[in-house]
N, C-alpha and C positions, 0 to 999 in steps of 0.2 A: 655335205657328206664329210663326214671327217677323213682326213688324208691316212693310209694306210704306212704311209711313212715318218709321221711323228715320233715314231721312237729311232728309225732308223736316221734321223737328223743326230744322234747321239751315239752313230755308231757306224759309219760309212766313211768311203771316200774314193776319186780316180778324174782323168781328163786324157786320153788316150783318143784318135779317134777309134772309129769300129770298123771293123773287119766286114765285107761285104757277108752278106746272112749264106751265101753259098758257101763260104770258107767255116762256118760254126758247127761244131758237130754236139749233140745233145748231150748230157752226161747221163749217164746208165742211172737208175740209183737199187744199191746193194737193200735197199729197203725202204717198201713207199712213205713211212713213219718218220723215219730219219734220214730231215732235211740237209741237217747239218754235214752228214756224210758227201753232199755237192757242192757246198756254198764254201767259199774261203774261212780259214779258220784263225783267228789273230791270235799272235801269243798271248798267255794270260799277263795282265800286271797294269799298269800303271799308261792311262792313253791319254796325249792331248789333243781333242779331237775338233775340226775348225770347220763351220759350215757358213757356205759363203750364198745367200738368195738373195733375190730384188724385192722379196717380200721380207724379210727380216734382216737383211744387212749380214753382217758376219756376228757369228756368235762361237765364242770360244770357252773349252767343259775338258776340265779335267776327268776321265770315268775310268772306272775300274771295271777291267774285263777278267771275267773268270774263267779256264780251262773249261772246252765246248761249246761255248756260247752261240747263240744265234743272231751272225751279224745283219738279217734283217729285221729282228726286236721281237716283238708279238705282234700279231697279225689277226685282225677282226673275224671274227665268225662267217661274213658273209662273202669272204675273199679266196680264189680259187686256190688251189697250191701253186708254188712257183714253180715256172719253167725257169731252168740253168742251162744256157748252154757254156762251152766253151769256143774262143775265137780265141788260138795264139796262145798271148802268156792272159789275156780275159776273160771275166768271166760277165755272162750275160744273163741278168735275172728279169723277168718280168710276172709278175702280179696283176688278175684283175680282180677288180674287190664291186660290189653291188651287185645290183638287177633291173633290167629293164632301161625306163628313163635315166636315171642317176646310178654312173658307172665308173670308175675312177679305174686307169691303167698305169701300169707305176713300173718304168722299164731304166734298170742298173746297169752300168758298167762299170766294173769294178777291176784296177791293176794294182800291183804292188808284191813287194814279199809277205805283208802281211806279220812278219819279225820285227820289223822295226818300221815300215809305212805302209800307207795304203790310200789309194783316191779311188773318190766312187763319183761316177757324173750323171744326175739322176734327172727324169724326163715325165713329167707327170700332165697326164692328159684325164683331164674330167669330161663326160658327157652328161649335160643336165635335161630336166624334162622339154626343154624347146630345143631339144638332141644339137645343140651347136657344143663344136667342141674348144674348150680351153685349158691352155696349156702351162703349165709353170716349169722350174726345174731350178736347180742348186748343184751345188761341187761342195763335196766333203772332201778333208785332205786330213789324216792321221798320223802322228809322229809316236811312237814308241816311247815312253819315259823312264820304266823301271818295272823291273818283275814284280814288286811286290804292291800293294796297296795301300795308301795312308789310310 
């Protein structure tokens, strides 16, 4: 199953621990269409964005973010909407994507200003048709570089 986070490799980042799930309060949303109005928003311009797994080693991507963007990328047809919660100054995203046998959950912790950095510390848990579950995960780390875009 393709991972629901592929694009979000090019757009995340955090290493905070988490707030026990009693401390999280959900975030409202002013409108069930518009995701963006929950999820952290980075300034537009110029991002050095660093992702660090055991499956791909670190890989580092200059990208250009535009005003609004959706800092969890595009997200498959078959994947539920996210839950956002808030813990503190975090923000807690979870995703599940499939059905049945093959199911992939894809749970974000995201700190930072989001102006100038951001770290997201991501948790991905696959369940395939012999239902055992496995597990991967990565730390994105983001540095701010410039308003505008080469």
């Amino acid at each position: 199953m393709k991972s629901a986070l592929v694009l979000v490799f090019c757009s995340v980042a955090l290493a905070m621990p988490m707030h026990s799930p009693s401390h999280a309060t959900e975030i409202p949303s002013p409108n069930k269409g518009d995701l963006t109005a929950e999820l952290p928003q980075r300034a537009p311009g110029s991002w050095r964005i660093t992702t660090i797994s055991p499956e791909t080693g670190t890989q580092t991507n200059e990208v250009c973010i535009e005003k609004g963007d959706n800092i969890l990328g595009a997200q498959s047809g078959d994947c539920s909407r996210p839950k956002v919660a808030r813990a503190a100054d975090q923000t807690i995203v979870t995703i599940e994507c499939g059905a049945g046998d093959n199911r992939e959950i894809n749970s974000m912790l995201f700190t930072g200003d989001f102006q100038t950095w951001y770290r997201a510390q991501v948790k991905i848990t696959r369940v395939g048709p012999d239902s055992q579950e496995r597990h991967a995960g990565l730390t994105i780390d983001a540095r701010f570089l410039a308003p505008g875009c080469n």
